[in-house]
C-alpha positions in Angstrom: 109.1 108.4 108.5 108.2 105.1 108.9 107.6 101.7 106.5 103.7 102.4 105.2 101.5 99.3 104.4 102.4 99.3 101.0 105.9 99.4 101.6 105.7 95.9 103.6 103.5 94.6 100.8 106.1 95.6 98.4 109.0 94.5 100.3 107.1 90.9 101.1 106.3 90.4 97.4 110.0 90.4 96.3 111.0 88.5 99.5 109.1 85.7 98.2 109.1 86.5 94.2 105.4 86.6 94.2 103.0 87.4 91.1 99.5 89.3 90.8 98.2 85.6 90.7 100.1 84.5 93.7 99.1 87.4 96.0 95.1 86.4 94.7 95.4 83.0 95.8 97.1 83.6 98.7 94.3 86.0 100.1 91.8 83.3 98.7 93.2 81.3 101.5 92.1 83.1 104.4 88.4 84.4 101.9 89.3 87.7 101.3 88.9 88.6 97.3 90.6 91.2 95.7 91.0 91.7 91.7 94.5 92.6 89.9 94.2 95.8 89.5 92.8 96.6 93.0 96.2 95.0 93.5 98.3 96.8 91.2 97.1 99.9 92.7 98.9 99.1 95.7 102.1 98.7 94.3 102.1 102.0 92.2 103.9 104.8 92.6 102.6 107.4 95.3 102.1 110.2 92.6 100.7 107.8 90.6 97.2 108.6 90.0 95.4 105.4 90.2 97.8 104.6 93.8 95.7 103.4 96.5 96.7 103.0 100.2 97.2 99.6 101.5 94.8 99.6 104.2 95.3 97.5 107.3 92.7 94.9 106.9 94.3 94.0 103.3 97.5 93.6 104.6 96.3 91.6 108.1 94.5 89.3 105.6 97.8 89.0 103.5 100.1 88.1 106.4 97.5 85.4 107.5 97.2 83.9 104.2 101.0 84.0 103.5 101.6 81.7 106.6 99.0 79.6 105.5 100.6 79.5 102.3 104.1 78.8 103.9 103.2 76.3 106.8 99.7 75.2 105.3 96.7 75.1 107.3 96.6 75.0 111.2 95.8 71.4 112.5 93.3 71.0 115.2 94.3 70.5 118.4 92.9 68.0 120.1 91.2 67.6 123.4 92.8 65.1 125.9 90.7 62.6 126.8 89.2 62.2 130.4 89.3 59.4 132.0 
């Protein structure tokens, strides 16, 4: 059996020591609001009975927002000029 969603999330929130507040801001960055305990859910226990699945649009927005986070935001490229 493979890594699930919520094993990345877990494994990328210890990578880079982040808190509940972290993981909100970071997912501010790319507009996607979540609350603390939507996000503790993820990072219960499967038995647990308030788990939830990490679904794939939570942890795409993550990612994003992380290398925002890490790099900062993308510049513009600009257009060359025509002569």
């Amino acid at each position: 059996m493979g890594l699930t969603n919520n094993d990345i999330f877990k494994k990328l929130r210890v990578a880079h020591k982040l808190r509940d507040d972290d993981i909100v801001a970071i997912l501010k960055l790319v507009d996607f609001r979540i609350s603390k305990s939507e996000l503790g859910a993820f990072f219960r226990h499967e038995k647990h009975p308030k788990f939830m699945e990490c679904g794939d649009q939570v942890l795409r927005n993550f990612l994003n927002g992380l290398v925002i986070h890490l790099r900062g935001p993308m510049e513009k490229k600009q257009r060359p000029k025509s002569e």
